[in-house]
N, C-alpha and C positions, 0 to 999 in steps of 0.2 A: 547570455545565450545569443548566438549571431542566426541571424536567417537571412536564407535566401528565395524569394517564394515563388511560384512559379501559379501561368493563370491554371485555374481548376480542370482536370481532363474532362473531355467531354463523356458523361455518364458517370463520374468518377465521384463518389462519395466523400475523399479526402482532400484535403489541400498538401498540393507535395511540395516538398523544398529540396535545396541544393548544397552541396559541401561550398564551404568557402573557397575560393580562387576559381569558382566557376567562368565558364567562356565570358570573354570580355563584350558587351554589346550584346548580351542573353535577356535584360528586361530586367535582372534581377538586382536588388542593392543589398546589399552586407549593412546589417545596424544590431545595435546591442538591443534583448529584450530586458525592459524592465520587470521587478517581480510583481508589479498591478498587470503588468501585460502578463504574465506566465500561470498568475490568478485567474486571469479573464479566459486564457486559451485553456485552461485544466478546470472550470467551473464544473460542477455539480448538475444536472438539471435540472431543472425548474422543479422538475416531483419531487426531487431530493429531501425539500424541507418538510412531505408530510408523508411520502414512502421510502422505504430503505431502498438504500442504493449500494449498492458493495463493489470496491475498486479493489485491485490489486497493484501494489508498484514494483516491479521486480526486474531485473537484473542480468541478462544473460550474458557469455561471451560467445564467439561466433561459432566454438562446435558445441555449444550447448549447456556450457557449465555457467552452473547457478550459484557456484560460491568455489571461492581456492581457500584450503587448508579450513573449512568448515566455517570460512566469513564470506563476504559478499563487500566487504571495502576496497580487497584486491583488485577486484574486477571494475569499478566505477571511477569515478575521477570526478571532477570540481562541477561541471552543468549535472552531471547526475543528481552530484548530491544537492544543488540548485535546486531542480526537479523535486530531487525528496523531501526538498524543506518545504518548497509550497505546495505540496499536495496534502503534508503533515495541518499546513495553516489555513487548511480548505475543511479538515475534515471536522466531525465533532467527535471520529474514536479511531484510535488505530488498533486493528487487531493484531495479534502474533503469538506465533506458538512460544510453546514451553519453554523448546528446547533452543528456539531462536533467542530467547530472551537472553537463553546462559551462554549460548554462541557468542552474538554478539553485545554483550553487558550492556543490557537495553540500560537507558534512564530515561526520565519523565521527560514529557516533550516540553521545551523551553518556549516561553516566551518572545514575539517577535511584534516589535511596533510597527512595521509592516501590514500586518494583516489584523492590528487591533480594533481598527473602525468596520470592518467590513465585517466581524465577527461579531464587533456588536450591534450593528447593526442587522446583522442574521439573527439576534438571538441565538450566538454560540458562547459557549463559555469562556473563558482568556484563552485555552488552549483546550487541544484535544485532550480527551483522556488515553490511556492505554488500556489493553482491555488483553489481559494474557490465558489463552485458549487448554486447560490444563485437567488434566484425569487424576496425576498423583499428588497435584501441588509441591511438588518436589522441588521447591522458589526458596533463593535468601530472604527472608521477609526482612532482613535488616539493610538491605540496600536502597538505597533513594528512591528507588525506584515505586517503593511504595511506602518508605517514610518521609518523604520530602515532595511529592506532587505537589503542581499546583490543584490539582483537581485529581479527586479521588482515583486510583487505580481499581479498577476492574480483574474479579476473578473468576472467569468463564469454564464452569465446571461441573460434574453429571449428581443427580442429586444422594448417589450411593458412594458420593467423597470421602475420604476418612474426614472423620470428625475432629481428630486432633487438629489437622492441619489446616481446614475452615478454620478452626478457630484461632491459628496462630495467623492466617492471613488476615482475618477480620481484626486482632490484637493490633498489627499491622499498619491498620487504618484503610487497608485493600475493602474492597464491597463485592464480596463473594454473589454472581449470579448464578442461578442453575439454569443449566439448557440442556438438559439430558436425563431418561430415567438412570443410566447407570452410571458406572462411574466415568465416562466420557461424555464428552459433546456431542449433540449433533447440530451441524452447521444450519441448517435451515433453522431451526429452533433458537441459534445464537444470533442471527440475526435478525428474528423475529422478539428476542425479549432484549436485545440494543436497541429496536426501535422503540421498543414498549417505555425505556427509560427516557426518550427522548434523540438518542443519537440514531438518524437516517442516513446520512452520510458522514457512511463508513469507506475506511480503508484499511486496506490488509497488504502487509511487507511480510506474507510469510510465514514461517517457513517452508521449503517446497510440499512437506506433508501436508500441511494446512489447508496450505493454495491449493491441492490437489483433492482435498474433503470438500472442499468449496465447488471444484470444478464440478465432481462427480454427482453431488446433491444439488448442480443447477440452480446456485443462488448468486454465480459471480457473475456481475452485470458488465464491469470494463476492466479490460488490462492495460496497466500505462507499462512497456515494454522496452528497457534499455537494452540496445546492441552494442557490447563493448567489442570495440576494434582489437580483442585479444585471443589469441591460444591458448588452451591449459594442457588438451589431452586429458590422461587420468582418467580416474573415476569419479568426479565431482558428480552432486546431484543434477537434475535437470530442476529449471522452477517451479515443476508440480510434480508428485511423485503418488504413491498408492497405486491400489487399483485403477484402471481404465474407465472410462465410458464405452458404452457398447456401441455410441453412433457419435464421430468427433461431431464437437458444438461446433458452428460458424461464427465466427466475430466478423465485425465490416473495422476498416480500416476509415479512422476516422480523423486523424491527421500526423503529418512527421515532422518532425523537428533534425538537423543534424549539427552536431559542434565538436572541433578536433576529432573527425572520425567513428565518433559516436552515433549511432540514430535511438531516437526519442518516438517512439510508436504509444498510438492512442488507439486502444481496438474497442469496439461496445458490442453486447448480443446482435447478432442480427435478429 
């Protein structure tokens, strides 16, 4: 990741940066970030380790589309997914819908010597877990995804599940949670019984349904927000979707990043 940083605006909440090849004699220098640096600039808050914290990492392109041909790899490139790995090796769960899982053939999140002293030093486990958001269980259980974790997959789901399919996630070696009287979730609830297990910081990649149950139930605390330098048109989703809010939330802008034309947005509640 190259920056280029600029001093802080006066009243200005963020620290702003600059595209590379900026004006020559502007103050600013071009250096590569490291991933201790990209850890330190995407930390957690300090509450993090004993209140839940709920991130979002997502993905736009510049009219608004959230994913091409029903993925979201189209749209990113190499610092994104940069981005995506250390915010994976910051968190203790990454949430994600159902339907994102089959979208994009999630797998368990890997292992990175990178972030293994810092994690245990957190009292975080090797890696995050996965924690997949789900009403009909409608999941391959025979994929890696929840036969081959390093650490138990997560199965976020309403307590009126069919029972068959509890028990074929649980066969699985998945750890069926309930966060809901029916057979859906409810978001405030699922992140109230992730922290209950232990995991505060959390992250959510999604899906725009997801992201969007999150906005609307006022439990999503920051959005890390990639602007990809592209076109689609179309009808792709936008990265939150459902119902509305009856009064848009405020975010503060809380710092940017830019690389090959990309910006790297960090926004938290205000």
């Amino acid at each position: 990741m190259t920056e280029r940083t600029t001093a802080r605006a006066s009243g200005g909440a963020a620290e702003g940066t600059l595209p590379e090849g900026g004006a020559e004699g502007s103050g600013c220098a071009d250096r590569e970030w490291s991933l201790a640096e990209l850890a330190r600039a995407y930390a957690y808050p300090d509450s993090a380790g004993r209140e839940a914290w709920l991130r979002a990492n997502m993905v736009s392109t510049l009219d608004g589309a959230g994913q091409h041909d029903g993925r979201s790899q189209p749209i990113s490139g190499a610092a994104d997914m940069r981005i995506f790995g250390t915010l994976r090796g910051l968190a203790d769960v990454v949430v994600v819908g159902a339907e994102t899982v089959r979208q994009e053939g999630y797998r368990p999140v890997r292992e990175r010597a990178e972030f293994a002293g810092a994690r245990t030093a957190a009292g975080q486990a090797v890696v995050a877990a996965v924690a997949v958001v789900t009403a009909s269980l409608d999941l391959d259980f025979s994929l890696p995804l929840f036969t081959s974790p390093l650490v138990p997959t997560l199965v976020l789901t309403g307590a009126a599940a069919a029972p068959d399919r509890v028990a074929a996630a649980e066969k699985a070696g998945a750890r069926v949670v309930v966060a809901g009287d029916g057979v859906g979730v409810d978001p405030a609830r699922a992140v109230r019984a992730l922290a209950g297990l232990g995991h505060t910081r959390l992250l959510t990649e999604g899906g725009p349904r997801l992201l969007g149950q999150f906005v609307a139930a006022g439990v999503l605390d920051e959005l890390c927000l990639t602007v990809s330098p592209m076109l689609t048109a179309g009808h792709a989703q936008r990265i939150a979707g459902g119902p509305g809010v009856a009064v848009p939330r405020r975010f503060e802008l809380v710092s940017l990043l830019e690389e090959a034309g990309f910006l790297f947005g960090r926004y938290r509640r205000s």
